[in-house]
VEXZA-771368 format. One record per residue (C-alpha): x, y, z; residue in three letters. Coordinates in steps of 0.02 Angstrom, whole numbers, padded with zeros to 5 digits, always signed. Layout:
N
XYZALA;...
This chain:
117
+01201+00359+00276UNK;+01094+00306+00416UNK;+00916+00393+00378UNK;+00783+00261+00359UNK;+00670+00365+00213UNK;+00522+00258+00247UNK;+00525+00292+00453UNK;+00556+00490+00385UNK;+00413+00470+00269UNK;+00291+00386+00442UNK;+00346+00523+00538UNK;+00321+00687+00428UNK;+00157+00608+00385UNK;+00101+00575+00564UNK;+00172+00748+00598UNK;+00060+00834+00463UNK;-00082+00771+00531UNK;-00065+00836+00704UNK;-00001+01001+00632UNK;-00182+00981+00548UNK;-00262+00977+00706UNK;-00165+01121+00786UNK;-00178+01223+00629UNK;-00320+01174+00527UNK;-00357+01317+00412UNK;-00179+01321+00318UNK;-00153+01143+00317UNK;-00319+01114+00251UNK;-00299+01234+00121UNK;-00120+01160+00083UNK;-00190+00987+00095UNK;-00312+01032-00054UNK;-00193+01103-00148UNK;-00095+00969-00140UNK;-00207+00844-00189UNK;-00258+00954-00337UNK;-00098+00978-00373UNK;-00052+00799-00408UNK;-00201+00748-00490UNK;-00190+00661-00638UNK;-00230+00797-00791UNK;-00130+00815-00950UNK;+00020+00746-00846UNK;+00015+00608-00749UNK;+00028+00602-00548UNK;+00189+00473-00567UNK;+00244+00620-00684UNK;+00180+00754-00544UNK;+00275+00680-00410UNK;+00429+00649-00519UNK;+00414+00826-00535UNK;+00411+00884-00362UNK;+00544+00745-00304UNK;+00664+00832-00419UNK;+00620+01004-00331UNK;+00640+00921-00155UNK;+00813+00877-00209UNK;+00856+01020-00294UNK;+00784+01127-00137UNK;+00889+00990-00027UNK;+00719+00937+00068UNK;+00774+00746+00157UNK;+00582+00727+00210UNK;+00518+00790+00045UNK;+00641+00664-00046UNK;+00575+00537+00090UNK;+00381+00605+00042UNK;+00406+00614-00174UNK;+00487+00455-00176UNK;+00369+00358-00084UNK;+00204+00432-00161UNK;+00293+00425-00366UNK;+00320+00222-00319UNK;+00151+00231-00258UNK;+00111+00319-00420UNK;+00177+00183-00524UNK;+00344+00257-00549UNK;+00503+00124-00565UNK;+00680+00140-00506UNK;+00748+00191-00684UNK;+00600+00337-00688UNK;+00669+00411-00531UNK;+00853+00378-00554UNK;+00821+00501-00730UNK;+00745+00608-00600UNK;+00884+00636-00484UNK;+00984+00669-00674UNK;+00862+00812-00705UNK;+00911+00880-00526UNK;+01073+00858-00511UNK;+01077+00951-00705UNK;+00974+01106-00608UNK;+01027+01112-00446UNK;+01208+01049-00462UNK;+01337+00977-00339UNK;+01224+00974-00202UNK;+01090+00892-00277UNK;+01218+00739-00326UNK;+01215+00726-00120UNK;+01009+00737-00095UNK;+00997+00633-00279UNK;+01093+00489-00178UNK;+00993+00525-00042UNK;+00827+00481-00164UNK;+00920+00334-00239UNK;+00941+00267-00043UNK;+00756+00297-00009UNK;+00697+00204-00185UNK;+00797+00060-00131UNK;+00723+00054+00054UNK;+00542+00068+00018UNK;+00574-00057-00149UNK;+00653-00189+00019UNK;+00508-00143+00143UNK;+00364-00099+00033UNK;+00239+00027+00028UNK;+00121+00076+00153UNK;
């Protein structure tokens, strides 16, 4: 496929901010929750973001895919980690998630050849 993951991830994260500034109660509030959400506790945020990667696939979410996978590398997650991932969502969500789990497998593979921002 043709979807560059780390040019989806640039441009749903320069999109978030200026819904931000257009909308700045909800996204706060979202953005809080977010980073609350990942925070490392009794799981770790690599483990946190494993988590919701497997949602975004199983929920068949390209820029959440393009999000998860670039913030669980970030995290410290490896290939094999996310590649058991896309097992756990393919187990849950099926068919479909085979198509979005090789959509995550694409995305690892980009931001492992152009590097994290």
């Amino acid at each position: 496929m043709n979807t560059s993951y780390p040019d989806t991830y640039k441009y749903y994260a320069e999109q978030m901010q200026e819904l931000g500034k257009r909308l700045g109660g909800p996204m706060a509030g979202f953005g809080q929750l977010h980073e609350a959400s990942v925070a490392g506790g009794a799981l770790s945020s690599k483990m946190k973001e494993l988590i919701a990667l497997s949602i975004g696939i199983t929920v068949r979410c390209n820029g959440c895919i393009a999000y998860h996978v670039h913030d669980a590398l970030k995290a410290g997650a490896t290939n094999q980690e996310v590649l058991e991932t896309i097992g756990v969502a393919v187990l849950m969500g099926g068919g479909p998630s085979v198509i979005y789990g090789i959509a995550a497998m694409e995305a690892v593979d980009q931001f492992e050849k152009e590097g994290l921002d």
